[in-house]
C-alpha positions in Angstrom: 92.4 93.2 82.0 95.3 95.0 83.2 97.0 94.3 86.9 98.3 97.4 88.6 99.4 98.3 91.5 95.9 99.6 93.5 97.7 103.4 94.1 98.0 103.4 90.7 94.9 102.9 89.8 92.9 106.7 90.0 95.9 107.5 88.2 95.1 105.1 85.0 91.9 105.6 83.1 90.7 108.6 84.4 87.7 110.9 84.7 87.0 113.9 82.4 85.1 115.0 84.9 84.7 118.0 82.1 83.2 115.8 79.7 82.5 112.4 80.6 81.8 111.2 77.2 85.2 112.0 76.1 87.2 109.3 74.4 89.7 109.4 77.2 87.5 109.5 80.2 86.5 106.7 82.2 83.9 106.0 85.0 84.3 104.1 88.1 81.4 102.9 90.1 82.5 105.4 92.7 82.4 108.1 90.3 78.8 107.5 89.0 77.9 106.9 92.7 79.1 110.1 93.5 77.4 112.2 90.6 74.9 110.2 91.4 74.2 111.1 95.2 74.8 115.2 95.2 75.0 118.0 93.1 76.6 117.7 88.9 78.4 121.0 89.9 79.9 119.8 93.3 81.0 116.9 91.3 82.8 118.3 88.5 84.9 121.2 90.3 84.4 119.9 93.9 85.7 116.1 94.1 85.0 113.9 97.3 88.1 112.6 98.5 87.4 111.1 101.9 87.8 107.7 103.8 86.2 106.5 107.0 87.7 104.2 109.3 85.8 101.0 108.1 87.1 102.2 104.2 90.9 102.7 105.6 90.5 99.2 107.8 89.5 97.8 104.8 92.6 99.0 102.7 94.8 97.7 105.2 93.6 94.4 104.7 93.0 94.6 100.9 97.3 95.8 100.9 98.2 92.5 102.9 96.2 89.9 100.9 96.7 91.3 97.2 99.4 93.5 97.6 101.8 92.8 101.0 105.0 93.7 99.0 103.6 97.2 99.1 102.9 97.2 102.4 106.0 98.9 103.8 105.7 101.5 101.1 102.2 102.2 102.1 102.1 102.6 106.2 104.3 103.4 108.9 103.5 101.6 112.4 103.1 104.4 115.3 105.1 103.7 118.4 102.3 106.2 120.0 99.0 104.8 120.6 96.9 108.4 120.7 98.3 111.5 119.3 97.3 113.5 122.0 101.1 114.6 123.1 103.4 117.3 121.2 105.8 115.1 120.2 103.5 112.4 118.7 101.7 115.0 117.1 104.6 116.4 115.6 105.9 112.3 114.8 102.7 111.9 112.6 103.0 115.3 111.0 106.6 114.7 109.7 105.1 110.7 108.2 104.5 110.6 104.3 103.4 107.3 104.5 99.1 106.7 106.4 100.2 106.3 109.8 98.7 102.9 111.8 98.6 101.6 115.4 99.8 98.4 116.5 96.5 97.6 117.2 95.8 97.9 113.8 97.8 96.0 112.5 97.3 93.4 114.5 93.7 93.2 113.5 94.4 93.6 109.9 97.1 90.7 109.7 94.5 88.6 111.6 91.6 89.0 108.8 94.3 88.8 106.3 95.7 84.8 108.2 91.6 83.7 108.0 91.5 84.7 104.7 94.9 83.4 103.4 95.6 80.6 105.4 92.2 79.5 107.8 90.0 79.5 105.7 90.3 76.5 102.9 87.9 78.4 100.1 89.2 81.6 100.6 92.9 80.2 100.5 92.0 78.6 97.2 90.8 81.3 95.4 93.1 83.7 96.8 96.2 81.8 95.8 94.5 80.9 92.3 94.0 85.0 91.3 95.5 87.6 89.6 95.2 90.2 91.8 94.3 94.4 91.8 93.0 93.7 87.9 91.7 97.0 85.9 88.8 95.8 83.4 87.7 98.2 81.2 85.0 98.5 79.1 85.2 101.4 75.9 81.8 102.4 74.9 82.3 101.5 71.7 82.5 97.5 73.1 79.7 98.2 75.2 77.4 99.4 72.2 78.5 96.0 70.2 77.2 94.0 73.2 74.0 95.6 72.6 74.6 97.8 75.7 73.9 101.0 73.4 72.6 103.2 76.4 75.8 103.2 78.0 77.5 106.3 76.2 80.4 106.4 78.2 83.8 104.3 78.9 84.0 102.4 82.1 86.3 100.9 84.8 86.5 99.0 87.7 89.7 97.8 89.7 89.0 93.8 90.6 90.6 92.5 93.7 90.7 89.2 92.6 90.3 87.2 89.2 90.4 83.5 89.9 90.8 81.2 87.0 87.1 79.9 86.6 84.5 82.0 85.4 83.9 84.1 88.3 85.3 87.1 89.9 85.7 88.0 93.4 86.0 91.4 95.3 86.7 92.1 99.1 84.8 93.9 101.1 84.5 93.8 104.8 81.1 94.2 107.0 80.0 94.9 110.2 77.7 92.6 110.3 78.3 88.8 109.1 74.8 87.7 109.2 72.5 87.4 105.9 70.3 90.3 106.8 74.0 92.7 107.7 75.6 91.4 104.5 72.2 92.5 102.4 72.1 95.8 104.5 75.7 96.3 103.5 75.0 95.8 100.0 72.3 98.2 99.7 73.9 100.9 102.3 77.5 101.1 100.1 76.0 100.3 96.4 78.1 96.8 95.9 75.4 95.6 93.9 75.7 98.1 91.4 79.8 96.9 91.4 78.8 94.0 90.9 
């Protein structure tokens, strides 16, 4: 287990997206949910890279409960609320950093207090972590656990490891009741995270 610093992490381990059973090339859940859900060709010379607004909301709150010293590396805070004008289309052109609204921020930093502060459990586990943690998995260990289908090395970054015998990962929902959280489960593939 390796903690890193989540930008870092597509950069570390990588796919071979060439040749996946390479000795250097390592899957991510995303990555075998991708190849997974379209076409093998589209997924070696045609990568997704997108985010909705519920992935980049969730970011933002991942940054300010496991990472806030990054934050100010990471976003800018718009003083425009739309980007409808010329100059606050030409502001957000000239940003290197993902731009955010107030509003935002806002949110984020109050689903970051529950989860830090409010909410007792979620304190506890979040203060007893390491957090952003790669754990990796070489084929080679996977075949001597008896896992000798798996002919490929694995990856997954870990938002939290708490000292027990668990792990944790973030995710946010729509939905907070049992029936939204299973839907959200099945709809996004956590399960096979997990």
């Amino acid at each position: 287990m390796l903690e890193v610093d989540p930008n870092d992490y597509h950069t570390k381990l990588t796919c071979n997206r060439e040749n996946i059973f390479a000795d250097d090339s390592w899957l991510s859940k995303s990555a075998i949910s991708e190849f997974a859900s379209g076409s093998p060709y589209v997924w070696r010379y045609h990568p997704k890279q997108y985010e909705t607004k519920a992935m980049a909301h969730g970011t933002l709150i991942d940054t300010l409960v496991t990472t806030p010293e990054l934050f100010d590396e990471m976003y800018v805070v718009s003083e425009y609320d739309k980007f409808t004008t010329k100059a606050a289309k030409e502001w957000k052109a000239e940003q290197t950093k993902t731009v955010i609204t107030q509003t935002q921020k806002d949110q984020a930093e109050q689903a970051a207090e529950m989860l830090l502060k409010k909410h007792p459990i979620s304190a506890s586990i979040f203060a007893n972590s390491k957090k952003q943690v790669i754990l990796k998995m070489t084929k080679g260990e996977l075949q001597a656990a008896g896992v000798d289908w798996i002919k490929v090395n694995l990856k997954c970054l870990l938002d939290l490891v708490p000292d027990g015998k668990y792990l944790a990962d973030l995710k946010t929902v729509h939905n907070l009741s049992k029936k939204g959280i299973e839907r959200a489960i099945a709809d996004f593939s956590y399960h096979a995270q997990g």
